[in-house]
VOGU-3710 file (C-alpha; in Angstrom, 3 decimals, decimal comma):
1> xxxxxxxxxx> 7,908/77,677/24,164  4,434/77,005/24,906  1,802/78,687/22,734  -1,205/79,846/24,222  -3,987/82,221/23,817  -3,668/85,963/25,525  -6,662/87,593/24,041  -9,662/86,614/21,908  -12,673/88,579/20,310  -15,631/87,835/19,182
11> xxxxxxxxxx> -16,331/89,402/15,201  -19,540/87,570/13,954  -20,799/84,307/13,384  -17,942/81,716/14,451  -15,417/84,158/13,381  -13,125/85,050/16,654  -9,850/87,478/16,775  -7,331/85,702/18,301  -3,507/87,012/19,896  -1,219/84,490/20,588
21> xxxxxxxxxx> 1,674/84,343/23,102  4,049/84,428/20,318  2,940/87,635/18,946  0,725/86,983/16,256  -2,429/87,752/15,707  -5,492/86,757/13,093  -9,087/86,077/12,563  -9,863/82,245/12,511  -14,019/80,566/11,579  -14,532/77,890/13,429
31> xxxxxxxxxx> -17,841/77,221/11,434  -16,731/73,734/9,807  -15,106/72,774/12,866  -18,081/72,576/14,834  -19,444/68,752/14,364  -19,617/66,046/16,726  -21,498/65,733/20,323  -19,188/68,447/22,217  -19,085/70,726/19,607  -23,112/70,496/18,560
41> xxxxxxxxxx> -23,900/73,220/21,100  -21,136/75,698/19,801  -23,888/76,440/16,694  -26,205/77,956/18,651  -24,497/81,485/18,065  -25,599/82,551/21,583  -24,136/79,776/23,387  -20,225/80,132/20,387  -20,332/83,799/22,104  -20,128/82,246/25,641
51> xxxxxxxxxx> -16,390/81,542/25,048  -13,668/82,329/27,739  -9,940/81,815/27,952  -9,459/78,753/30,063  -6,228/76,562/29,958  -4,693/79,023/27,650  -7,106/78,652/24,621  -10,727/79,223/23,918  -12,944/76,922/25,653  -17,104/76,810/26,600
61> xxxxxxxxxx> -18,546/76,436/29,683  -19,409/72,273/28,209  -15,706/71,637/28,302  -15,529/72,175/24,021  -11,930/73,934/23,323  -9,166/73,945/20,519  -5,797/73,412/20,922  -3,919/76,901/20,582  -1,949/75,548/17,882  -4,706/74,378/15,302
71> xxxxxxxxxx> -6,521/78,067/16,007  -3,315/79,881/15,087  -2,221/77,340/12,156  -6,278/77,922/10,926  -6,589/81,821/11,659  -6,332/84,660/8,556  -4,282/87,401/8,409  -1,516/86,310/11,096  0,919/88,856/12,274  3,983/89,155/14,541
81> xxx> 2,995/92,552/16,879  5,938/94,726/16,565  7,334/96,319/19,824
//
């Protein structure tokens, strides 16, 4: 099954709340991901808020995203929904 991501909030700083297709849900910070030329605008906390669900994971209006499998192996506090 393909992961992607359904929902995503911002909490502070680079922190985002994340719910994945696969039911599970956690907090991931992004903060020491954010190095190299496509990723230097992302710490301008103004411009990390701009996010938007594009392709399935969180992505910028430059083109920066992650792949919806390193957010959900990298977020805190992962859990399955229950129905």
């Amino acid at each position: 099954m393909f992961l992607h991501v359904t929902q995503a909030k911002y909490i502070n700083d680079y922190t985002v709340w994340l719910s994945f297709s696969d039911g599970a849900q956690g907090e991931v910070d992004l903060s020491s991901e954010l190095h190299g030329e496509i990723f230097e605008p992302l710490k301008d906390k103004s411009y990390f808020k701009s996010f938007n669900l594009e392709g399935h994971t969180l992505s910028w209006p430059n083109g920066a995203d992650f792949a919806p499998e390193f957010l959900r192996e990298n977020s805190v506090c992962r859990f399955a929904k229950s129905s």
